[in-house]
C-alpha positions as a Markdown table, in Angstrom:
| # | Residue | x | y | z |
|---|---|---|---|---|
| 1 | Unk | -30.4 | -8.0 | 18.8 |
| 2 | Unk | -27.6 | -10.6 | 17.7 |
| 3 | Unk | -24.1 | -9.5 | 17.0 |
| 4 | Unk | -22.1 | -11.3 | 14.4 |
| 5 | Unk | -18.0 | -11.5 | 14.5 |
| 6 | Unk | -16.7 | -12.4 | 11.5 |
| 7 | Unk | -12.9 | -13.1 | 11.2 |
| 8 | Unk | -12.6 | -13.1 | 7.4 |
| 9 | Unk | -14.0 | -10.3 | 5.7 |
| 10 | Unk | -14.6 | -11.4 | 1.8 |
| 11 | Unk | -14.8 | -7.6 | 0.8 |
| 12 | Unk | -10.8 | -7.4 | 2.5 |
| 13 | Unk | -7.4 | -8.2 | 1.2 |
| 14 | Unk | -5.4 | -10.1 | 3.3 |
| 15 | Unk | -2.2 | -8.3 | 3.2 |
| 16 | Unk | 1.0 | -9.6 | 4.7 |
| 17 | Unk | 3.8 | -7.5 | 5.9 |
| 18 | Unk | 7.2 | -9.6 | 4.2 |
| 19 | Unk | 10.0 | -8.1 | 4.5 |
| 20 | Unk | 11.1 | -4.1 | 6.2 |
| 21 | Unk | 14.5 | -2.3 | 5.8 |
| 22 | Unk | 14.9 | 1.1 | 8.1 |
| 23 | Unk | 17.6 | 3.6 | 7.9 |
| 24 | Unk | 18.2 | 6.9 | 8.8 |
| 25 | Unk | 16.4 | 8.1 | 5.8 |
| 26 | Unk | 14.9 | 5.4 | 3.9 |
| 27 | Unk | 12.8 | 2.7 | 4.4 |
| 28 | Unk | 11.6 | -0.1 | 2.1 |
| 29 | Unk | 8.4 | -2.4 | 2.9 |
| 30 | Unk | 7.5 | -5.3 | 1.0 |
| 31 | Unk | 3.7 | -6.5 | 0.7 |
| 32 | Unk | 1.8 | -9.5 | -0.3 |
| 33 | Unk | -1.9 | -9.2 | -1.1 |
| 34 | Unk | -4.1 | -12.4 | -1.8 |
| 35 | Unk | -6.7 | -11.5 | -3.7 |
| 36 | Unk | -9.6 | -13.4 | -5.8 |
| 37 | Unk | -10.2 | -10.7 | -8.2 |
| 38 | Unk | -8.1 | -8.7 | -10.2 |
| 39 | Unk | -7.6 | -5.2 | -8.4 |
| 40 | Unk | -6.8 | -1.5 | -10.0 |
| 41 | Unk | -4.1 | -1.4 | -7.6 |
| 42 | Unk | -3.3 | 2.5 | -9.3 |
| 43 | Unk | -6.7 | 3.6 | -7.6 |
| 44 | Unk | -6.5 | 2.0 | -4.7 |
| 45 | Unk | -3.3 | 3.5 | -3.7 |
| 46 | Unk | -3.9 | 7.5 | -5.8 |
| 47 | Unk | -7.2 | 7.8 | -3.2 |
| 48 | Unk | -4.8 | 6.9 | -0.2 |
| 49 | Unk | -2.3 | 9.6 | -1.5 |
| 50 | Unk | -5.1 | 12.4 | -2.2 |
| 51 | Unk | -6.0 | 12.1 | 1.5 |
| 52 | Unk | -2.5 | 12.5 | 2.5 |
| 53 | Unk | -2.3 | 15.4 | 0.2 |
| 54 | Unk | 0.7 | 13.8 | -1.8 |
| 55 | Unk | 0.8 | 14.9 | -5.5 |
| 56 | Unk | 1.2 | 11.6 | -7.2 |
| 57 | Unk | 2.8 | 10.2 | -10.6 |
| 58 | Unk | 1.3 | 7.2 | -12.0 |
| 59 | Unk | 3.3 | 5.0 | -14.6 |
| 60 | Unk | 2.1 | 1.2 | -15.3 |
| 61 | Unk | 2.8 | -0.8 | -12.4 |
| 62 | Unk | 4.0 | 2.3 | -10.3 |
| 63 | Unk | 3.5 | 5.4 | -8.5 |
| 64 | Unk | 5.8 | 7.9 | -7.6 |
| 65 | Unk | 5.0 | 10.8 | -5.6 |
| 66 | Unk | 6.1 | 13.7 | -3.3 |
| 67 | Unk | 8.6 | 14.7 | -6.0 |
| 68 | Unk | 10.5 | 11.5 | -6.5 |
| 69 | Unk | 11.2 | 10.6 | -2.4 |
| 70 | Unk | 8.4 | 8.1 | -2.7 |
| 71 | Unk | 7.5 | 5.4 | -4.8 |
| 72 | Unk | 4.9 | 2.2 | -4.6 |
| 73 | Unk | 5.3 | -0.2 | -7.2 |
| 74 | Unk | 3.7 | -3.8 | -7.3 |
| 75 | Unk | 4.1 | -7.1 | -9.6 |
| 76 | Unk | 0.7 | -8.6 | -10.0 |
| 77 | Unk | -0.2 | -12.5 | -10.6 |
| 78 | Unk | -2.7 | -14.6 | -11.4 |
| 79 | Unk | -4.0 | -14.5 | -7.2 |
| 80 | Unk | -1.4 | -12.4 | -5.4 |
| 81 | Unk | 0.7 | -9.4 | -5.5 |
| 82 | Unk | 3.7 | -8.2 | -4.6 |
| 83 | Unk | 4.0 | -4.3 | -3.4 |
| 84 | Unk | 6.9 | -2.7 | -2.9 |
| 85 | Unk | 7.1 | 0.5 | -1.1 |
| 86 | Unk | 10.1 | 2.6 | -1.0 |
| 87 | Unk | 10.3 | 6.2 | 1.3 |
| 88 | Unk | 13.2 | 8.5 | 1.3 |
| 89 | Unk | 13.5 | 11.6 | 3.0 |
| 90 | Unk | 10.9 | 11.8 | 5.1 |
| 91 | Unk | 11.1 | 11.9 | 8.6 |
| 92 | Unk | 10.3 | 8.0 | 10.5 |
| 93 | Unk | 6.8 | 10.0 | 11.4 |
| 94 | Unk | 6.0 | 10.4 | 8.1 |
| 95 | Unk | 7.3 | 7.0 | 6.9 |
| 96 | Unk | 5.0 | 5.6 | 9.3 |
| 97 | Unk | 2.4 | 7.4 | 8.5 |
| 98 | Unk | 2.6 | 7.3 | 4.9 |
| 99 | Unk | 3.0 | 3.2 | 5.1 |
| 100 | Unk | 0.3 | 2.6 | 7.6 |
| 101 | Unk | -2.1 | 4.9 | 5.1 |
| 102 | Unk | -0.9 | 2.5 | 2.2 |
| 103 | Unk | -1.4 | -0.9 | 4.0 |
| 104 | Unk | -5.0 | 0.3 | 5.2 |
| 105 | Unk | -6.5 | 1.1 | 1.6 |
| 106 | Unk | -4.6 | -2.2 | 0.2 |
| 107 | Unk | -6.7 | -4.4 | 2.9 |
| 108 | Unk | -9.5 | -2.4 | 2.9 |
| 109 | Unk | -10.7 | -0.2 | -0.1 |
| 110 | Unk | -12.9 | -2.0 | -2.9 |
């Protein structure tokens, strides 16, 4: 029996955390995902928010859900995107959860 380790995954995103702003009530993460294909980002994240049981509004290049306290948007480019995720009142639990959930299906959902 061999065992293989393989430290880059060509089915995963690499996602890298840029930029977090915590308050009180709010916090703002910003994402960059390399990528080699194009990606239906809308999908990706509206199957992360169904297993959260968040009702979810999709626009273009944006979802908004939980009534209006949270919102993902992202900017795509020819090999990378930028994400953008905004929570407001939720408590830090929730924030975490909800970004963790987020981050997960962007590096790892086809």
């Amino acid at each position: 029996m061999s065992i293989r380790i393989r430290i880059i995954d060509p089915r995963r995103t690499f996602v890298a955390h840029v930029h977090s702003r915590d308050t009180d009530r709010s916090s703002r993460q910003i994402w960059i995902a390399i990528h080699p294909r194009e990606r239906d980002w809308a999908a990706v994240f509206c199957n992360a928010l169904d297993l959260l049981m968040e009702t979810s509004k999709v626009d273009r290049q944006r979802i908004s859900f939980a009534e209006g306290a949270g919102q993902i948007s992202w900017l795509r480019t020819a090999f990378w995107t930028i994400i953008r995720l905004d929570l407001d009142a939720f408590s830090e639990k929730k924030r975490r959860l909800l970004a963790a959930a987020l981050l997960k299906s962007a590096r790892y959902s086809d």
